[in-house]
C-alpha positions in Angstrom: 0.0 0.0 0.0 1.1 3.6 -0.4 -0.4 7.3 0.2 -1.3 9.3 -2.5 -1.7 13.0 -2.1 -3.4 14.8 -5.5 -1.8 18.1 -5.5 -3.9 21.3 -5.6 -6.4 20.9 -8.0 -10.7 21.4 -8.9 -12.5 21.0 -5.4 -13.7 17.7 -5.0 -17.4 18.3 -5.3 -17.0 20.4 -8.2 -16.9 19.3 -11.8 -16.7 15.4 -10.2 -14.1 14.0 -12.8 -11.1 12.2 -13.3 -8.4 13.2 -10.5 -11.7 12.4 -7.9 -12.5 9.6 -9.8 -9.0 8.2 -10.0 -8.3 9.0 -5.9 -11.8 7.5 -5.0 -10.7 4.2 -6.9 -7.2 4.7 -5.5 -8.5 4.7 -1.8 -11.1 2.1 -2.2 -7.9 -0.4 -3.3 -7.1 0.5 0.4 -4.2 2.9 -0.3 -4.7 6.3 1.6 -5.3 9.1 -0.3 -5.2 12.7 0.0 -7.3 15.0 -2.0 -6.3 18.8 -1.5 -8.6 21.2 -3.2 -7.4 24.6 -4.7 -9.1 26.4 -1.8 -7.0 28.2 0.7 -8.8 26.8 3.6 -7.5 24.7 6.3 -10.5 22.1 6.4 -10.2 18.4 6.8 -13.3 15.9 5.8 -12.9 12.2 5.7 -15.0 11.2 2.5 -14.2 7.1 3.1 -11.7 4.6 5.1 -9.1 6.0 3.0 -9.8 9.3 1.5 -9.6 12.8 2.8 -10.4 15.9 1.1 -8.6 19.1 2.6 -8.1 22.5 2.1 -4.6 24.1 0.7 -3.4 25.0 4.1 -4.1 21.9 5.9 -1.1 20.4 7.2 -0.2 16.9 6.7 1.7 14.9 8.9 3.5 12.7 6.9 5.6 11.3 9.8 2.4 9.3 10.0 2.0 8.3 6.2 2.0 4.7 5.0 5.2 4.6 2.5 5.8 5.4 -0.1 4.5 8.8 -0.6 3.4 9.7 -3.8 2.9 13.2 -5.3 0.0 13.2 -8.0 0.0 16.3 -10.3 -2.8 17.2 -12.5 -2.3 20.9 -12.9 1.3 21.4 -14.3 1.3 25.3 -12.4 0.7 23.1 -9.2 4.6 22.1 -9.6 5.7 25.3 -7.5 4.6 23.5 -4.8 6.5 20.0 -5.1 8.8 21.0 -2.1 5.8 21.5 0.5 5.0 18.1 1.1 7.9 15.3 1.1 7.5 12.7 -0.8 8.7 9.7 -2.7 8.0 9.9 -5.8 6.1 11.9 -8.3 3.6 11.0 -10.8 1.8 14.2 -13.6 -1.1 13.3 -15.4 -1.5 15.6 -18.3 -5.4 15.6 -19.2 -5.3 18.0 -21.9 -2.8 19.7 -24.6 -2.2 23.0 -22.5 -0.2 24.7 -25.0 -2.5 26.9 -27.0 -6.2 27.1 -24.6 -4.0 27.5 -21.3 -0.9 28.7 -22.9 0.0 30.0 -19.6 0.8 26.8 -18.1 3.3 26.1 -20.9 6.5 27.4 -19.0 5.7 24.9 -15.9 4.9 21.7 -18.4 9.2 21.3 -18.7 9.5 21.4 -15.2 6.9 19.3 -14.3 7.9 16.4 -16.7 11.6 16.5 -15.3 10.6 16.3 -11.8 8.0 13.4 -12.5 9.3 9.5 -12.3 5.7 8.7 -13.9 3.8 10.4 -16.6 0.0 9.5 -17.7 -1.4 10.7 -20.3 -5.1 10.6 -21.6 -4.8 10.7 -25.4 -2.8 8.8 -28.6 -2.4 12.5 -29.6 -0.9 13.4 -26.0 1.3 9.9 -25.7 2.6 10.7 -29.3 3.8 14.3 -28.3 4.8 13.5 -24.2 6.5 10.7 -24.9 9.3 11.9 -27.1 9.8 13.9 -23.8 9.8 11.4 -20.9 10.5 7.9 -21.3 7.6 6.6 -18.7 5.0 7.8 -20.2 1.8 5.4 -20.5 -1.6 5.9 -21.8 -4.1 6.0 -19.4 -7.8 7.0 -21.1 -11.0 8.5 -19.2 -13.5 6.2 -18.2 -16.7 5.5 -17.0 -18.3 5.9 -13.2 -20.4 2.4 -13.6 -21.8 3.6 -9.7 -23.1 7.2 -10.9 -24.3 5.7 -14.3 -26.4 2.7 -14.4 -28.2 1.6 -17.4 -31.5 3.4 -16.8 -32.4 6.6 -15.1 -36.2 7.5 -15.3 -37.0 10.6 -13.2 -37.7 14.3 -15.3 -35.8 16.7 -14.3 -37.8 19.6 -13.5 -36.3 22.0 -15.9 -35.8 19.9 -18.9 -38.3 21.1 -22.0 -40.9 19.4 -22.8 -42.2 20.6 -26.2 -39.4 18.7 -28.7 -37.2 16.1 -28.7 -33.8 16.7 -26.9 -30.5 16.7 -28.5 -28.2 17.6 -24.9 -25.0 18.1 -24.5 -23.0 17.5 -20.7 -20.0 18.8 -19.9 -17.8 22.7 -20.1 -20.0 25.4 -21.9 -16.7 26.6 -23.5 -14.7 28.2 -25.8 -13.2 24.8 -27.7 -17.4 24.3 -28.7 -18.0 25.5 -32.3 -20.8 27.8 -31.6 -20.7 28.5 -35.5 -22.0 24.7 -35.6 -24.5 25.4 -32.8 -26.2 28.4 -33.9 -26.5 26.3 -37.0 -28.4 23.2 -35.5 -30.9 25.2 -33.6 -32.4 26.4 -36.5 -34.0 22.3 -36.9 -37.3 21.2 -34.8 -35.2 19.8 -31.8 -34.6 21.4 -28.6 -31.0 22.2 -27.9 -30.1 21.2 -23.9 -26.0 22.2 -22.7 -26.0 21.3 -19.4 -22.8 22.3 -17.5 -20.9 25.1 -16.2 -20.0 28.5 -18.8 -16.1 28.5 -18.9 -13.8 31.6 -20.2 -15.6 34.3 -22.5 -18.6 33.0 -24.1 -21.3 34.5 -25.9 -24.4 32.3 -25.2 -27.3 35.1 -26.3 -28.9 32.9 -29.3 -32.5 34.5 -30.4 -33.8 31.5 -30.5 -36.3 29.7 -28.3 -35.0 26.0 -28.5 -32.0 26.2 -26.7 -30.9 26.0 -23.1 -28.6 26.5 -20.9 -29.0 25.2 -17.4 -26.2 25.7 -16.1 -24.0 23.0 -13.7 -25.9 20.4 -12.0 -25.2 18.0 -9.3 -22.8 14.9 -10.4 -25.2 12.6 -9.2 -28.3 14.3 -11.6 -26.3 13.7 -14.5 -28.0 10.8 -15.8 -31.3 11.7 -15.5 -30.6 14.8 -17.7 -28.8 12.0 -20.4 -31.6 9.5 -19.8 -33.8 12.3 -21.4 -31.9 12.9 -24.1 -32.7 11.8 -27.6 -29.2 12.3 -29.1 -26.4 13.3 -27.3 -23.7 15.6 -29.1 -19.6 16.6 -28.6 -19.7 19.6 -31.3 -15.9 20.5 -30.6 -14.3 22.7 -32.7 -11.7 20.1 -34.6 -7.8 21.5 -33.4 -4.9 20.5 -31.4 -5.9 20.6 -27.8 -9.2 18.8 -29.1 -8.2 16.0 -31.1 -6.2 15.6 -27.9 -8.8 15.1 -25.6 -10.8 12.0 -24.2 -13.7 12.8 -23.2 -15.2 11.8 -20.1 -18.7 12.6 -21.6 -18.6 10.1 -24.2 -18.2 7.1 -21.8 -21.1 8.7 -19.8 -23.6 9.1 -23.1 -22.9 5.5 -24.0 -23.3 3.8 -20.6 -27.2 5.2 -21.0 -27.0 3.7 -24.5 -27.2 7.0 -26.3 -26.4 7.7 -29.6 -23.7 10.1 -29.7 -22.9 12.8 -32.7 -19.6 14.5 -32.7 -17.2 16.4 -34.8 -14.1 14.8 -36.1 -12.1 15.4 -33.0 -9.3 12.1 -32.9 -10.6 9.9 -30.0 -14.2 9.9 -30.5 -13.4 9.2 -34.6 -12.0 6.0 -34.1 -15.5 5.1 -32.7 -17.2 5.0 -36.1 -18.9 1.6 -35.3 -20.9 3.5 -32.5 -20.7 6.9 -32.7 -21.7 9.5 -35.6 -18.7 11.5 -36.6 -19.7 14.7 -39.0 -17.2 16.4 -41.1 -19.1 20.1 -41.8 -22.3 21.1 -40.3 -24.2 19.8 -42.9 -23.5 16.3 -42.2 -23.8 17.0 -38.4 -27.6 17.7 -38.2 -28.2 15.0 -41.1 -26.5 12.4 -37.9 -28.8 13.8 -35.4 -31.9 13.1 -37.5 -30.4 9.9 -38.5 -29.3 9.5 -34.7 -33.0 10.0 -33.4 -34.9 7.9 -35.8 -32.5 5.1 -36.8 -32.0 3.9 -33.5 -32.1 -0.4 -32.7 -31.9 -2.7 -29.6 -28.2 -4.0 -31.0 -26.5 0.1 -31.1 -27.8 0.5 -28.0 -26.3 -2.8 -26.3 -22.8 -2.3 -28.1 -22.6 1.7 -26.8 -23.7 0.0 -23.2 -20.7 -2.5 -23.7 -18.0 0.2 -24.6 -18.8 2.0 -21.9 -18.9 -1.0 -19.3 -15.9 -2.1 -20.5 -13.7 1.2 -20.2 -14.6 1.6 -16.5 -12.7 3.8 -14.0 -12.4 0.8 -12.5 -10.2 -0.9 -15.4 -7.9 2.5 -15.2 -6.9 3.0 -11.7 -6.0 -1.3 -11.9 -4.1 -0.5 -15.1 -2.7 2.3 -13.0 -1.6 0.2 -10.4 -0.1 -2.3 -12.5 2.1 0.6 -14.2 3.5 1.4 -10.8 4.5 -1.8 -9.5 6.3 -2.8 -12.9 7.9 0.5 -12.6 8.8 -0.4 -8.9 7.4 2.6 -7.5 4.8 0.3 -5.3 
């Protein structure tokens, strides 16, 4: 067993994704975890046996610590603080191709992979690129919460419409969606559902009636809003940082057996068997009309199976077995 500590990092009831999803996992394995929100507080809150979620300023004792003490990064700007805490070793998980949407993080990224014995990645896009850099590098995709999303959901959520069916989308209401595409779509019979929390500058003032924004929900609500959903979209803009994202969303459309329509963006494109991948805007609302009405028993049990077998649960053991070949556990 060893303690993990994820460095500063999204609060852990906020935006419920992979560093909580990867600790929780990590903890329930019975290793002791650490979770240390970006919050200059000095709180301390057991969530489980094994996992604790505190503030910035808490102080850990790690006199105290089960060995080896490991240092989980998933914010490369976090690296200023890799002398606070002692530790063992060092392990940066790079989510996302930082260079151009949070260029400002670029002049930590160096630092952070020469510090790090370990380096996950979540992408083929990121593992091609990181890996020229660091020799441990592994690939290390999203995954599913099989707990939060069981096959069926029923209940309404109170301010879903009502009128149309609902093409929905879960996730960042950001800048990396092609709102040229979007502003396009709503102009159909469907009503238009993002559900998620706005992120950098935005313009979401559409003169239209059949779309919504309703803002972030609870983690936990997430598949009743899906479960409601006739199609489910990803209509990211196709360019470096996203054709190097995998994202979390897609697992959790196709656990509820949704048909999916995306842009072109790399990971989701290799999914052409299950998924509807568009290549102008055109083509994108022709796959949601197709989506909607073309649906069958045998799409829906293959998306189901995808998604059950890339489980979070698969990841943090795939995780574990890196470690231990790499002698770090």
């Amino acid at each position: 067993m060893a303690t993990f500590i994820q460095m500063p990092t999204v609060p852990y009831n906020k935006m419920y994704q992979r560093p909580q999803q990867i600790m929780r996992k990590l903890s329930e394995k019975g290793h002791t975890v650490y979770y240390i929100d970006n919050v200059n507080e000095d709180y301390f809150i057991k969530i489980n046996e094994n996992l604790y979620e505190v503030g910035v300023n808490y102080k850990i004792d790690v006199n105290k610590l089960v060995k080896p003490i490991i240092l989980w990064f998933s914010s490369p700007e976090q690296i200023t603080r890799i002398d606070s805490i002692y530790h063992d070793y060092v392990i940066y998980d790079i989510v996302d191709d930082y260079s151009h949407e949070f260029a400002v993080w670029n002049s930590y990224v160096e630092d952070m992979l020469n510090k790090s014995n370990i380096v996950f990645v979540t992408a083929d896009a990121l593992y091609r690129k990181f890996s020229k850099k660091h020799n441990k590098t592994y690939i290390i995709k999203n995954g599913l919460d099989i707990d939060n999303f069981p096959l069926t959901k029923n209940k309404i959520p109170h301010d879903l419409p009502r009128k149309r069916r609902i093409v929905g989308y879960v996730g960042a209401v950001a800048t990396w969606i092609d709102w040229e595409l979007v502003n396009y779509m709503i102009s159909s019979n469907y009503d238009f559902v993002f559900v998620g929390p706005k992120y950098g500058d935005v313009n979401l003032n559409f003169n239209k009636d059949n779309i919504y924004f309703l803002g972030e929900k609870r983690y936990e609500d997430l598949p009743y809003y899906i479960s409601n959903f006739s199609c489910c979209i990803i209509p990211f803009k196709v360019n470096e940082m996203t054709n190097s994202c995998n994202p979390i969303k897609l697992y959790e459309y196709m656990a509820l057996g949704k048909p999916v329509v995306s842009t072109g963006i790399y990971e989701v494109g290799k999914l052409q068997d299950i998924c509807y991948i568009s290549k102008g805007k055109n083509d994108f609302m022709k796959n949601i009309d197709i989506a909607i009405n073309g649906e069958t028993q045998q799409l829906i049990n293959s998306r189901r199976e995808f998604a059950l077998n890339n489980s979070w649960e698969k990841r943090v053991s795939n995780i574990i077995q890196v470690l231990e070949e790499n002698k770090l556990l």
